[in-house]
Rosetta silent file (secondary structure, phi, psi, omega in degrees, C-alpha in Angstrom):
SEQUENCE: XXXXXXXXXXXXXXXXXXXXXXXXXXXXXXXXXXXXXXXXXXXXXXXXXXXXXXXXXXXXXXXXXXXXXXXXXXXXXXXXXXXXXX
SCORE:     score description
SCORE:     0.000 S_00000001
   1 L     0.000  161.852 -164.866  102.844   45.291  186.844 S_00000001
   2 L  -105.922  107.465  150.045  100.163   46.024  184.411 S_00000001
   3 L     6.430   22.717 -155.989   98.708   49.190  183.351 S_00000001
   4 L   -91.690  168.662 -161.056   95.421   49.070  184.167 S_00000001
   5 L  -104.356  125.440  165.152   92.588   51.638  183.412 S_00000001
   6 L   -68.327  116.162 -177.551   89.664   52.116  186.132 S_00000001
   7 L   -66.033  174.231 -167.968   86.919   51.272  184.402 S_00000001
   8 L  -108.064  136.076  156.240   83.944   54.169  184.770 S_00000001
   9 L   -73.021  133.601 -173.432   80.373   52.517  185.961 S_00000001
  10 L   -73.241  -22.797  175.193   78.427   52.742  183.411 S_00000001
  11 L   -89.359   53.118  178.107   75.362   54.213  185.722 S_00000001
  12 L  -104.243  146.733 -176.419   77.497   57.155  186.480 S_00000001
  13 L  -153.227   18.568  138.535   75.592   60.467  184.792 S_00000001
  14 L   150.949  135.598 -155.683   77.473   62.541  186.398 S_00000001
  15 L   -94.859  163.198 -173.689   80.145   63.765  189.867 S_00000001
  16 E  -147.521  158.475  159.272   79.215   66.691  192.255 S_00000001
  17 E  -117.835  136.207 -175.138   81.979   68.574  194.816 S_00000001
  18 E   -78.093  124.347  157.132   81.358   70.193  198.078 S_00000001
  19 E   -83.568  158.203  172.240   81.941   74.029  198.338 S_00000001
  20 E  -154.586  125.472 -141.859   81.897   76.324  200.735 S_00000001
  21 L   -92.194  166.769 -162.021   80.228   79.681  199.749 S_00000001
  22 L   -34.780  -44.578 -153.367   81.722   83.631  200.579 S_00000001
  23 L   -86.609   -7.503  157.006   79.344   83.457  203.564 S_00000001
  24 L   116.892    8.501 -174.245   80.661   80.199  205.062 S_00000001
  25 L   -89.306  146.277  159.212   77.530   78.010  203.965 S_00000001
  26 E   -66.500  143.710 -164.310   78.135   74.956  202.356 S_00000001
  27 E  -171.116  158.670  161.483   76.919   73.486  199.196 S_00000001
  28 E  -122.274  147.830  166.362   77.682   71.129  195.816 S_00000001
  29 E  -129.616  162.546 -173.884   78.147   72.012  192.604 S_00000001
  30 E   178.064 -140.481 -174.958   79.080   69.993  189.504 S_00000001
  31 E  -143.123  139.885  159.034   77.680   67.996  186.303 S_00000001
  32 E  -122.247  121.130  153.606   74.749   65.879  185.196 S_00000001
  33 E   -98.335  130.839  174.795   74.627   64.506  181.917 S_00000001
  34 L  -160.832  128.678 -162.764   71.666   63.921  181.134 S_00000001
  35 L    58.618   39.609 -173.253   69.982   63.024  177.055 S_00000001
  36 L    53.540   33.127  178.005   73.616   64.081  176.131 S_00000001
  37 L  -116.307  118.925  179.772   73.483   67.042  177.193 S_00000001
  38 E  -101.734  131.088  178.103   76.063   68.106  180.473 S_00000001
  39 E  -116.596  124.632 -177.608   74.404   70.735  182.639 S_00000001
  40 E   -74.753  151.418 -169.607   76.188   72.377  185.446 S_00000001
  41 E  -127.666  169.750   92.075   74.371   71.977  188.630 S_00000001
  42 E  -112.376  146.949 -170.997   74.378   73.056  192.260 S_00000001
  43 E   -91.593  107.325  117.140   72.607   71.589  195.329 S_00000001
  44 E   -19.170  102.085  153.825   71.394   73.461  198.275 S_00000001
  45 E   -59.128  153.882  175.440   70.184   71.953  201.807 S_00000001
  46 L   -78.810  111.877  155.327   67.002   73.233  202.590 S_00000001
  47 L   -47.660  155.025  161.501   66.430   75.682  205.201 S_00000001
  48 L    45.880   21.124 -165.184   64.204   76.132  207.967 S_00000001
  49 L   -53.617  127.485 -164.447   62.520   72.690  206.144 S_00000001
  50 L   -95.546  -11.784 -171.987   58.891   73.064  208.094 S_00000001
  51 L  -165.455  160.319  169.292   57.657   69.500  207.372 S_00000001
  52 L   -68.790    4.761  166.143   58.822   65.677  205.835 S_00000001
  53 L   -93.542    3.056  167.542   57.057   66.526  202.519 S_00000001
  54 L   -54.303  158.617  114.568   59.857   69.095  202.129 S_00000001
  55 L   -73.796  163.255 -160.050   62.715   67.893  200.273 S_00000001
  56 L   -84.791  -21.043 -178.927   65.863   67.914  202.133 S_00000001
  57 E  -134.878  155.413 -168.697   67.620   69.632  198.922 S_00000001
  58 E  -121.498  153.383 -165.656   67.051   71.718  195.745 S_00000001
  59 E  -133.464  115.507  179.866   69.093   70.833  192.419 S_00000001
  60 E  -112.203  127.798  162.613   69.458   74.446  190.495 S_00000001
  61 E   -71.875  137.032 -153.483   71.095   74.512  187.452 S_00000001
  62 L   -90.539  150.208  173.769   74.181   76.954  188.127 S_00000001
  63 L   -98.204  131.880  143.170   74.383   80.509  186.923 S_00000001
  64 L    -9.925  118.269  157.389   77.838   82.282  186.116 S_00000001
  65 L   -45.842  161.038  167.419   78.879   84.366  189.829 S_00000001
  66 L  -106.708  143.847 -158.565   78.739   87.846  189.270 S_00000001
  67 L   103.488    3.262 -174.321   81.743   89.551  188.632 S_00000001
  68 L  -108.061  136.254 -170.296   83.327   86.302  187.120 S_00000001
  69 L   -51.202  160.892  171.031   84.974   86.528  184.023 S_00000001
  70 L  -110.930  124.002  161.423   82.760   84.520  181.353 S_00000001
  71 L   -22.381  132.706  171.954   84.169   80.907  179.815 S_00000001
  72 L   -99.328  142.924 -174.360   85.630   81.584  177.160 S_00000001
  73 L  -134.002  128.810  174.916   84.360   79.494  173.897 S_00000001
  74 L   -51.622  120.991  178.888   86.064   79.019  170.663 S_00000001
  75 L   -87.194  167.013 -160.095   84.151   80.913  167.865 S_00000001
  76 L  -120.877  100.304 -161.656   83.845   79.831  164.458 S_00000001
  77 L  -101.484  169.990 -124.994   84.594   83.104  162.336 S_00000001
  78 L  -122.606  127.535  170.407   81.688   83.752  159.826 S_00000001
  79 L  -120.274  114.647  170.425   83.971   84.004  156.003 S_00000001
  80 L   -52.567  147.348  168.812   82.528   85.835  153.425 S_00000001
  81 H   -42.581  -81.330  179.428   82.247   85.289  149.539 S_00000001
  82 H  -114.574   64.372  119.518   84.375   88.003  149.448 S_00000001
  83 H   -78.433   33.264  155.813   87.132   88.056  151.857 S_00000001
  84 L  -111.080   95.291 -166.939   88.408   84.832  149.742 S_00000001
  85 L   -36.753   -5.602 -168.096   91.241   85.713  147.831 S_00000001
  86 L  -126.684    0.000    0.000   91.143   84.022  145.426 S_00000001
């Protein structure tokens, strides 16, 4: 049988997963790319929505939790004239 690769649809910009938060509510978070840029997201349902001009959901761009460790990202260390030995 043949290897094959699943190709990606090309209108894809970007996957989201359902959570379920400390307090038992539910919610998604993920990624949108969008203008080459990927931005973490999460979605809300609305509460208490009061009228059909509501939206049924809000799209937040996600914050770090607090108390959570921060990604760690490779730095680029800054080399001086002189610390080059030579």
């Amino acid at each position: 049988m043949e290897n094959e690769q699943k190709q990606k649809d090309p209108n894809e910009i970007g996957a989201l997963w359902t959570k379920t938060s400390k307090a038992g509510n539910k919610f998604l978070s993920g990624l949108l790319k969008v203008g080459g840029e990927t931005l973490n997201v999460v979605v809300f349902k609305v509460q208490n929505k009061k009228s059909e001009k509501q939206p049924d959901y809000r799209v937040l761009l996600s914050k770090p939790m607090e108390g959570a460790a921060p990604k760690k990202v490779a730095a680029t260390p800054v080399v001086e004239d002189d610390d080059i030995p030579f």
